[in-house]
C-alpha positions as CSV (number, residue, x, y, z in Angstrom):
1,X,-5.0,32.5,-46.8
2,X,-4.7,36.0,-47.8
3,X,-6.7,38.7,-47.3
4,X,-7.4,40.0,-51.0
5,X,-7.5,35.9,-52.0
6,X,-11.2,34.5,-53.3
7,X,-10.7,31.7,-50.9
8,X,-10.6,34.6,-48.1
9,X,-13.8,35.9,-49.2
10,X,-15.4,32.2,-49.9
11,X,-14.4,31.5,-46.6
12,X,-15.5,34.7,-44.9
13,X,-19.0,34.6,-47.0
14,X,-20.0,30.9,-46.3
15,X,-18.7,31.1,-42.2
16,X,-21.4,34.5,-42.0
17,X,-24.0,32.7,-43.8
18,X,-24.1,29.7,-41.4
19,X,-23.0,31.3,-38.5
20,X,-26.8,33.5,-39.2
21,X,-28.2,30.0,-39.8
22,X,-27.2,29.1,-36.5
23,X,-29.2,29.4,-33.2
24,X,-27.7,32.5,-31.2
25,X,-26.4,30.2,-28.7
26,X,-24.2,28.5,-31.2
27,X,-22.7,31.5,-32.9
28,X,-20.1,32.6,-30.7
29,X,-18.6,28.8,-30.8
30,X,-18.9,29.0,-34.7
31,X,-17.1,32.0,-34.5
32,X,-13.9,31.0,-32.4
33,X,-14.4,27.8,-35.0
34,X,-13.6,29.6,-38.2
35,X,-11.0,31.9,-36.5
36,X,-9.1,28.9,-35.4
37,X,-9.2,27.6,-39.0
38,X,-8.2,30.6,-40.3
39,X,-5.3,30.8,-38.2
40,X,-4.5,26.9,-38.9
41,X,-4.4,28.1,-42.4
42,X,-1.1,29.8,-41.7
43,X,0.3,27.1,-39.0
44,X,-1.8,24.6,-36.8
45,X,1.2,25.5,-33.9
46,X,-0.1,28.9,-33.7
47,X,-3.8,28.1,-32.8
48,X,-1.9,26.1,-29.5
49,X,0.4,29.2,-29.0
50,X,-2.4,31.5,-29.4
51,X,-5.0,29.1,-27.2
52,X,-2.5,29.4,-24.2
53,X,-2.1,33.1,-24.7
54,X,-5.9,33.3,-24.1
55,X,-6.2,31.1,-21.8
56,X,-3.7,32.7,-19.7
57,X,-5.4,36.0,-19.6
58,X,-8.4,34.2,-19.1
59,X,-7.7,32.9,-15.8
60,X,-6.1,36.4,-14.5
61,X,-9.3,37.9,-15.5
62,X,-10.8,35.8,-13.6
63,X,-8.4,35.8,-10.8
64,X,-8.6,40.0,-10.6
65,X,-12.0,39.7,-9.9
66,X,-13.0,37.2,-7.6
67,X,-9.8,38.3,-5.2
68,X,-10.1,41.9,-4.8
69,X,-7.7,41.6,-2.5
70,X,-5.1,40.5,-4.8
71,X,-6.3,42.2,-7.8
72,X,-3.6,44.5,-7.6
73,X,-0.8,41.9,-7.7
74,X,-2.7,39.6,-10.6
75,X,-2.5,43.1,-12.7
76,X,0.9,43.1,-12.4
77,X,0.9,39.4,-13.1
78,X,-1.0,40.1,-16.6
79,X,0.9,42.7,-17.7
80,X,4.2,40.8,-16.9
81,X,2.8,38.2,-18.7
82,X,1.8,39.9,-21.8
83,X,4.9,41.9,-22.2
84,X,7.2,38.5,-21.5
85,X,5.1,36.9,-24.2
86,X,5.8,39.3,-26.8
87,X,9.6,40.0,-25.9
88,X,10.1,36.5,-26.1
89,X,8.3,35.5,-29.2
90,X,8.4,38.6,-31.3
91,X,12.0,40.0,-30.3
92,X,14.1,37.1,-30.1
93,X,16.7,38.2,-32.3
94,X,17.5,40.1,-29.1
95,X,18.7,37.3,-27.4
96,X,18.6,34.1,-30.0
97,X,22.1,34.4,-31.3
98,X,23.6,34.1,-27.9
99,X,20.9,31.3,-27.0
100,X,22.1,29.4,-29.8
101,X,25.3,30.0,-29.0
102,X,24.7,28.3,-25.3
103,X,22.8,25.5,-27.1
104,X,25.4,24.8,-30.0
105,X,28.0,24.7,-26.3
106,X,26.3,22.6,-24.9
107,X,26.1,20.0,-28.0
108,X,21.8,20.7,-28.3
109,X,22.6,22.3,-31.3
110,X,24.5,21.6,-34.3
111,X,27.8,24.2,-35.1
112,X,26.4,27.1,-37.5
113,X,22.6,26.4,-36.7
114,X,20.6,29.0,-35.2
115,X,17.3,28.2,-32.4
116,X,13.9,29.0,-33.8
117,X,11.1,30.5,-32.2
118,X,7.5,30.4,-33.4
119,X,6.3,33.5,-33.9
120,X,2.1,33.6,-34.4
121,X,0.3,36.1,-36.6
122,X,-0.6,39.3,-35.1
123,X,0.9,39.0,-31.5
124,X,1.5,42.3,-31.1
125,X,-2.2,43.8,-31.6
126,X,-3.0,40.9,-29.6
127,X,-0.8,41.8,-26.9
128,X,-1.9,45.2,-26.7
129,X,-5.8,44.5,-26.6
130,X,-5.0,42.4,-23.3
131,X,-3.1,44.3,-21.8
132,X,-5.9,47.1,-22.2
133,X,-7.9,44.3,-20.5
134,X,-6.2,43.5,-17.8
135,X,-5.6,47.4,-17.1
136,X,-9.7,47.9,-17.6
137,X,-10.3,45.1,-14.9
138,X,-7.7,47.1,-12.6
139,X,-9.4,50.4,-12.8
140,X,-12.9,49.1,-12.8
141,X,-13.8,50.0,-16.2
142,X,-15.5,46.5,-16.8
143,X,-16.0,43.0,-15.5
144,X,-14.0,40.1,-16.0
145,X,-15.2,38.2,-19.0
146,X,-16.7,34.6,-17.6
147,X,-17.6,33.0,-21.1
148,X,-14.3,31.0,-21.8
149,X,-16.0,30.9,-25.5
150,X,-16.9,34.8,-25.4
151,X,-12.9,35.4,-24.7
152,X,-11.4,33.1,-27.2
153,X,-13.6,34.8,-29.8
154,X,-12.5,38.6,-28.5
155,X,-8.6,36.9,-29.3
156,X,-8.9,35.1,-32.2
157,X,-11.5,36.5,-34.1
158,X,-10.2,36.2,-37.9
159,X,-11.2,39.6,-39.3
160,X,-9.1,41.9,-36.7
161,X,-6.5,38.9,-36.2
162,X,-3.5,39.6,-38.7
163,X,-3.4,43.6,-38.4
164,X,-6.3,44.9,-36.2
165,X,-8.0,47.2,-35.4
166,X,-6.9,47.0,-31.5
167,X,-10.2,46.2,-29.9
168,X,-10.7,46.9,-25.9
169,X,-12.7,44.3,-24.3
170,X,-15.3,46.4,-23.2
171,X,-16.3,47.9,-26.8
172,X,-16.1,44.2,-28.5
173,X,-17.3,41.8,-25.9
174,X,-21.5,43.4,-25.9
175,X,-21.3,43.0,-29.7
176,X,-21.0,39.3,-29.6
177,X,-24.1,39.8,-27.6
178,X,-26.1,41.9,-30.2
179,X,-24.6,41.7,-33.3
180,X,-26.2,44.3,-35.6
181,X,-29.0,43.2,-37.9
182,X,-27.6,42.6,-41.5
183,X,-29.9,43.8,-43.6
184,X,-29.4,45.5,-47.2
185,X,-27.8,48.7,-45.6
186,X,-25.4,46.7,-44.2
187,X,-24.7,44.9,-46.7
188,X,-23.9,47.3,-49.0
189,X,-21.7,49.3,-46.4
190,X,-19.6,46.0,-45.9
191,X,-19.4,45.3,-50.0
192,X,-18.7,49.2,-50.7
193,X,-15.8,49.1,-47.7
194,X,-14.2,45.8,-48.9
195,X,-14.4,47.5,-53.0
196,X,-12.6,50.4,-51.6
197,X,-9.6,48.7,-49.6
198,X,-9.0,46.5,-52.3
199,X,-9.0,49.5,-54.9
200,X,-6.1,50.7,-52.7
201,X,-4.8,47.9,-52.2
202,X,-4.5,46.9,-55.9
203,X,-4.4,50.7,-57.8
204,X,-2.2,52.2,-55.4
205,X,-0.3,50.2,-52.6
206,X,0.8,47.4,-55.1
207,X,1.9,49.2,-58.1
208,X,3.6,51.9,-56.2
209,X,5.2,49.4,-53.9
210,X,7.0,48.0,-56.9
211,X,7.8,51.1,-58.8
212,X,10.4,51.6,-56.0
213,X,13.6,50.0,-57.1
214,X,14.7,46.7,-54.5
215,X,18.2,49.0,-53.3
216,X,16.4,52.6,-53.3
217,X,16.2,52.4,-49.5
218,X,19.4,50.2,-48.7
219,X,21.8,52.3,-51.3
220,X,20.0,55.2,-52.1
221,X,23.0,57.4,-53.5
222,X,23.2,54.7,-56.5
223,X,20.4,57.3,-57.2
224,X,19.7,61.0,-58.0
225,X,18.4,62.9,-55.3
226,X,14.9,63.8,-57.7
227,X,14.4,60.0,-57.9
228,X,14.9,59.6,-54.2
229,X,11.9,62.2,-53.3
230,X,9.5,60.9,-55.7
231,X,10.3,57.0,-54.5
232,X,10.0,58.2,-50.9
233,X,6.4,60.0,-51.8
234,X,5.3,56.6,-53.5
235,X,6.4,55.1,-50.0
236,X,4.6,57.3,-48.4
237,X,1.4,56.7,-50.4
238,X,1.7,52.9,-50.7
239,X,2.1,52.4,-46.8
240,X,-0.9,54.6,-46.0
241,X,-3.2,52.9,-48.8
242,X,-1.7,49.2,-48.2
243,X,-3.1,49.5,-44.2
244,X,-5.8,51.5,-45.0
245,X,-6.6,49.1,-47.7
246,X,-6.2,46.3,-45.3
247,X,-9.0,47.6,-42.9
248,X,-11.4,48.0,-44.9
249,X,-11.4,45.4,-46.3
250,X,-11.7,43.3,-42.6
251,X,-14.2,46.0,-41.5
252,X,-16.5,45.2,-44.2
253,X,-15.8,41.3,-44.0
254,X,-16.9,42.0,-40.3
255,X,-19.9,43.7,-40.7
256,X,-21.2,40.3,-42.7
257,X,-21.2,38.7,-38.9
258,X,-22.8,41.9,-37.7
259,X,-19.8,43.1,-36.2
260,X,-18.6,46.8,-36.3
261,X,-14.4,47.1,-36.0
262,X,-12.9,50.0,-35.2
263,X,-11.7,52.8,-37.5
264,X,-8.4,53.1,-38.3
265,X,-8.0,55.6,-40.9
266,X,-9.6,59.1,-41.7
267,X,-7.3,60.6,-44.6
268,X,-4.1,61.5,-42.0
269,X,-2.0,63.2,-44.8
270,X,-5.0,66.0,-44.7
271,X,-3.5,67.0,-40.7
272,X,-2.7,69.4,-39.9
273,X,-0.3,69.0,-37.6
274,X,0.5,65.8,-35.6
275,X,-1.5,65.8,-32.7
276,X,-4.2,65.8,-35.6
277,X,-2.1,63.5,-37.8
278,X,-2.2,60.6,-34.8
279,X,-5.3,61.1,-33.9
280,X,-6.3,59.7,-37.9
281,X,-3.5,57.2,-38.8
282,X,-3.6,54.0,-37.0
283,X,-6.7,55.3,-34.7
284,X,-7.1,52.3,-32.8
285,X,-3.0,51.8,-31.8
286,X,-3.1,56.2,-31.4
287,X,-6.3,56.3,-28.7
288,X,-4.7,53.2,-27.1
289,X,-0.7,55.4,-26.7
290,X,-3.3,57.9,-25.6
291,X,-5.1,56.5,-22.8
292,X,-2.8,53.8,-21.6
293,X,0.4,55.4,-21.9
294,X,-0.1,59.7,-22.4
295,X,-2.8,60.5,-20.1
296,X,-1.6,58.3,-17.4
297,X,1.5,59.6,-17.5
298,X,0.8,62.7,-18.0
299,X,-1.3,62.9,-15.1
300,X,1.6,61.2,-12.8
301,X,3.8,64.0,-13.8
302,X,1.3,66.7,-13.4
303,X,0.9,65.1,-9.5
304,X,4.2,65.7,-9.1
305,X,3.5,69.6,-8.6
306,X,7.5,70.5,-9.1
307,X,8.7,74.1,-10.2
308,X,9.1,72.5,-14.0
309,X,6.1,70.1,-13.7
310,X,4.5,72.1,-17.2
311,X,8.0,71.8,-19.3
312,X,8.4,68.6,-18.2
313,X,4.8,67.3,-18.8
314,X,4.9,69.1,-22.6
315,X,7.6,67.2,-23.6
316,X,8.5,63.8,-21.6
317,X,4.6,62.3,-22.3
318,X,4.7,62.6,-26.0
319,X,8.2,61.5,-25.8
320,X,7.8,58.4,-24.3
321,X,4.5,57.8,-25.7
322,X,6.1,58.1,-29.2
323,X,9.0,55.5,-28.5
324,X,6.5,53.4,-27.2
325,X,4.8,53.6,-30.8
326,X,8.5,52.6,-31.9
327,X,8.8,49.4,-29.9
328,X,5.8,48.2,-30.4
329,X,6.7,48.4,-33.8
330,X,10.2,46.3,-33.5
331,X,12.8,46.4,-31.0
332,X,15.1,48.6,-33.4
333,X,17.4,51.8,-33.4
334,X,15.8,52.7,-36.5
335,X,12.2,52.1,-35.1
336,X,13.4,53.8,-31.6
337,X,14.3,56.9,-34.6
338,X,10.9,57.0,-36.0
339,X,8.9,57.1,-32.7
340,X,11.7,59.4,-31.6
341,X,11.1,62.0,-34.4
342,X,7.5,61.9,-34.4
343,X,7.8,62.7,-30.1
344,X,9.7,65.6,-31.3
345,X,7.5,66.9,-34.1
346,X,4.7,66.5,-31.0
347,X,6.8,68.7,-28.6
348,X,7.8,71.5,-31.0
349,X,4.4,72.0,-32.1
350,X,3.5,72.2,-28.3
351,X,6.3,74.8,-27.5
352,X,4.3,78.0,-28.5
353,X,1.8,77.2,-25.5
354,X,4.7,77.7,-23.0
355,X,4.5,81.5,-23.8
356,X,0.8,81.9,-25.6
357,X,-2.6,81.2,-26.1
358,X,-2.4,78.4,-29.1
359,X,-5.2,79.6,-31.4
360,X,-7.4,76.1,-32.6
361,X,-7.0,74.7,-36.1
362,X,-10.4,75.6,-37.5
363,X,-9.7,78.8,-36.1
364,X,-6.4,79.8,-38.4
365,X,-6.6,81.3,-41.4
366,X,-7.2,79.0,-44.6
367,X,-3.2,79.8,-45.3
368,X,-1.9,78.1,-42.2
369,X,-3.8,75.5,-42.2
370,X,-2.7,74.1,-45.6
371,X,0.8,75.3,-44.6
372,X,0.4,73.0,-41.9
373,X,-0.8,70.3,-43.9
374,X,1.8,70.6,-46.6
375,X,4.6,70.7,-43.1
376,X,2.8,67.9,-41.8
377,X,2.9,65.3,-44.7
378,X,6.8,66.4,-45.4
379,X,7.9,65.5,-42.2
380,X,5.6,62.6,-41.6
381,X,7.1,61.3,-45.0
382,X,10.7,62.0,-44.1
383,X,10.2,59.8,-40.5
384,X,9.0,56.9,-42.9
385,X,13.0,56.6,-44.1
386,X,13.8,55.0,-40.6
387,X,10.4,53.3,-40.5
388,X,11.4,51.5,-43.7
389,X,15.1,50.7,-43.5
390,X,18.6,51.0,-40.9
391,X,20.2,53.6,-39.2
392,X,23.2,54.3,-41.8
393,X,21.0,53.6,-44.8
394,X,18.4,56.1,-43.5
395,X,20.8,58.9,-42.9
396,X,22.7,57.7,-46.5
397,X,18.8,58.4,-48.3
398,X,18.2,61.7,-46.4
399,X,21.6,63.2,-47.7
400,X,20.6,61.8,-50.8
401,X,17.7,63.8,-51.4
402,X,19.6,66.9,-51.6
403,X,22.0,65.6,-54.3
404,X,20.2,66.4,-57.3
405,X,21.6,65.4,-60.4
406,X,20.8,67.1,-64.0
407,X,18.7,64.7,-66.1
408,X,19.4,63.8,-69.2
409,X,17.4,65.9,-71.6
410,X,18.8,65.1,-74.9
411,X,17.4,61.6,-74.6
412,X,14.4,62.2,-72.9
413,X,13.3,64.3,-76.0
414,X,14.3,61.6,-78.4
415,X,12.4,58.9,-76.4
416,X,9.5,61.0,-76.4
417,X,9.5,61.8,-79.7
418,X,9.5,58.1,-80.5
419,X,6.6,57.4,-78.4
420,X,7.9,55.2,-75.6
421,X,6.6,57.3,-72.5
422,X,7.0,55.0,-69.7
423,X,10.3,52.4,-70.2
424,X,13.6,52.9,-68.8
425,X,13.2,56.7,-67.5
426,X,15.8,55.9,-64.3
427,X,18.2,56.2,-67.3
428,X,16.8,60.5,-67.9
429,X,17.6,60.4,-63.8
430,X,14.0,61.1,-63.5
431,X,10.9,59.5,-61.8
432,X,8.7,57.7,-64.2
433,X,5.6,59.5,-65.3
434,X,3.2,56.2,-64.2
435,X,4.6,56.5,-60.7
436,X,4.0,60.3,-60.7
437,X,0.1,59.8,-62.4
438,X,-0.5,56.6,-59.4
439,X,-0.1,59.2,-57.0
440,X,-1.6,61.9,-58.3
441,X,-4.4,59.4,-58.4
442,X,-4.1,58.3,-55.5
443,X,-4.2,61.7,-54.1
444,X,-8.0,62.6,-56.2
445,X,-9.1,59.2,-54.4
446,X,-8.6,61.0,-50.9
447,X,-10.2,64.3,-52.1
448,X,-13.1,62.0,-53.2
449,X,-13.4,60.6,-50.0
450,X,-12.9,64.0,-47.9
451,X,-15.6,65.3,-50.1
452,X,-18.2,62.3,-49.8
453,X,-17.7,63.1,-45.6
454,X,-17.6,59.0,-45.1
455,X,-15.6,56.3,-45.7
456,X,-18.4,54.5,-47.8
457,X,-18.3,57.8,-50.2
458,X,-18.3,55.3,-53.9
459,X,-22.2,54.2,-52.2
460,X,-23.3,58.4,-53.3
461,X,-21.8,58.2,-56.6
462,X,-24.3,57.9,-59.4
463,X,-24.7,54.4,-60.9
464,X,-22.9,54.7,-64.1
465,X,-19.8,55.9,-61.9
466,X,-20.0,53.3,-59.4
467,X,-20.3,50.3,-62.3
468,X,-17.2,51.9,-63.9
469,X,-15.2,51.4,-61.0
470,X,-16.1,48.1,-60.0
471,X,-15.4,47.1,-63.3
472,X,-11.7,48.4,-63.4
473,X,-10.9,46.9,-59.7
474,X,-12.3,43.3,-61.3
475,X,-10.3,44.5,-64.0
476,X,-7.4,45.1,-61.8
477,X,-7.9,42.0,-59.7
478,X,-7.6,39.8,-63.0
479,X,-4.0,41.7,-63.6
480,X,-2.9,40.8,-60.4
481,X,-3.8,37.6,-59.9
482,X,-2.2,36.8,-63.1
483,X,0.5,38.6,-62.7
484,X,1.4,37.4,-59.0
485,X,1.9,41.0,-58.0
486,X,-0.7,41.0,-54.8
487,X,2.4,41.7,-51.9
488,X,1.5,40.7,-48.6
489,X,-0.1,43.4,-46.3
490,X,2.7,45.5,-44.5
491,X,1.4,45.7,-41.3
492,X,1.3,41.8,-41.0
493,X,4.7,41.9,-40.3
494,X,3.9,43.5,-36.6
């Protein structure tokens, strides 16, 4: 069941009107219900898989605080837990060949087959919001959750399930207390959030996605260098509307229960530099880096009181915070590379504090700021190569952008001249004009939204603007449903 599919939203729709319909005490049960069903959708195994996850961390919870004593130890138990529980599942091409190896040895497996694990949908933002739980329970920051029912819904609740937002206990929990009143406010923030992530998902992420030739990435100098840039900005875009696309779209399903989700996005290619750039893409994994992994270890190192405690604490936090990021992401060199680069882009732009007074953002002149911007999405966009693909394929595209070839003008002009604008232009070694005009696009929508000051901007536009646009997303959900072209959601792969 996927998320831009009618069934989603037929399911979604008729599970919020009867869960309303409902006496209160029955909603949260209705809830873990439908989420269960919506998980069985993609395999009945993962509801048992997921059950025992939650279950698990239930009885630690539990465990942490009615033995004070031992809470210290059960902590350790939950986070050992956790972690196990995604290294096994998630990365187990890590150790899976050599397992089947042993197995195929010892005659359990058949010669040339490989050992399967099941891996369930969104295990790692699921293993991240426990482990904030189990880590709130240690430092006091809440009470262990006593409602079997209440915690299965925190885990399996179907909006946040397949991509997030990453939810801390203590923010989600009191909302399935007091859900907000849905009234016709509400109603028309959820409809105007879901319009706006499909409208990325549909005018931008899709067709850009598939305006990037299959072997760009794996044998990028089959291409000219000019093609390479362009194809590696339409990555860029794709991935930032695809998952931006994706959240909005769950945050507004949400709000039909009366549930606010996190944020996740607020227009990160506007930073200006990183530390503002993470602090507006993926907002809810960034704040959790932040206070699980930077502050704390910032603060261990700042304990320390050595002679080179401050060099040490400007670059080792945002380092290892950073390859953190990467892991989480896949247990990959290239992924090790992309946290890797973005820890660095953090620790040069700290340097100048070492020796001066670093003057605030909205304090520099209108000049560096967009400098900084224009830096900022360059170098964001060049550490989405490794993101994307290998090592040696990733160091093949970046020397590939510098070998630019001459395009072929002669028959560009004659295939102008004869009308046909938008076939075949690989052939002229040059980037097709609809790529270039989606993310020009693409790029108004953001200055739309930066100037509307919310993320529910389209609800300020006047009515004849607002009908216009509905009416080309139907019209672009009717291409793409009968085209097939609707790819799945990056981030579901995580």
């Amino acid at each position: 069941m996927t998320v831009t599919s009618l069934l989603f939203f037929l399911f979604a729709a008729v599970s919020a009107y009867l869960y309303h319909k409902l006496p209160a005490r029955f909603r949260n049960a209705w809830l873990l219900l439908v989420s269960a069903a919506f998980i069985a959708s993609y395999s009945w195994q993962f509801v048992l898989v997921l059950a025992l996850f939650a279950l698990v961390n239930y009885a630690i919870g539990l465990k942490m605080e009615r033995v004070p004593a031992r809470m210290q130890a059960w902590s350790y138990a939950g986070l050992v837990f956790n972690l196990l529980f995604l290294f096994v599942l998630k990365y187990n091409n890590f150790y899976l060949p050599a397992f089947s190896k042993l197995l195929t040895q010892l005659g359990l497996l058949s010669a040339g087959e490989t050992a399967a694990i099941l891996v369930p949908i969104g295990l790692s933002f699921l293993t991240v919001q426990t482990i904030s739980y189990i880590l709130d329970l240690r430092n006091k920051r809440l009470h262990a959750e006593t409602d079997l029912i209440k915690f299965g819904v925190y885990i399996f609740f179907f909006p946040k399930l397949l991509s997030g937002p990453i939810e801390r206990a203590r923010a989600f929990l009191p909302k399935l207390g007091k859900p907000l009143t849905v009234d016709t406010a509400l109603l028309e923030r959820s409809v105007a959030l879901i319009v706006i992530g499909l409208f990325r998902k549909l005018a931008f992420a899709d067709p850009l996605f598939h305006m990037i030739p299959a072997d760009a990435f794996t044998s990028p100098l089959n291409y000219p260098g000019q093609n390479l840039v362009f194809w590696l900005l339409a990555y860029s875009f794709a991935l930032y509307n695809d998952f931006a696309g994706y959240t909005s779209i769950i945050r507004g399903v949400s709000l039909w229960f009366g549930i606010e989700l996190s944020s996740n996005f607020n227009l990160p290619y506007l930073s200006r530099n990183f530390t503002e750039f993470w602090s507006k893409w993926h907002i809810s994994l960034s704040n959790w880096l932040r206070d699980y992994i930077f502050f704390p270890f910032s603060r261990a190192l700042a304990k320390k009181g050595q002679k080179f405690s401050r060099i040490f604490n400007l670059v080792l936090p945002p380092m290892v915070t950073m390859l953190v990021s990467g892991l989480w992401h896949g247990l990959a060199w290239n992924l090790l590379l992309w946290g890797g680069l973005h820890g660095v882009y953090q620790v040069i732009e700290r340097l100048p504090s070492l020796w001066s007074k670093v003057t605030p953002l909205n304090e520099r002149p209108k000049w560096r700021q967009h400098l900084g911007t224009g830096i900022t999405f360059v170098f964001a966009s060049l550490a989405w190569v490794p993101f994307h693909t290998n090592l040696a394929s990733t160091l093949q595209y970046w020397q590939g952008l510098f070998l630019w070839k001459m395009p072929d003008l002669k028959s560009l002009v004659l295939t102008v001249a004869g009308k046909d604008l938008f076939s075949s232009w690989s052939k002229f070694l040059l980037p097709s004009p609809l790529l270039i005009g989606v993310i020009l696009f693409a790029i108004l929508f953001d200055w739309l939204q930066l100037r509307g000051k919310r993320e529910e901007f389209i609800l300020d536009w006047k009515r004849a603007a607002l009908i216009l646009f509905i009416v080309i997303l139907l019209a672009l959900c009717v291409l793409a449903g009968l085209s097939d072209q609707i790819t799945p959601f990056v981030y579901q792969a995580f």
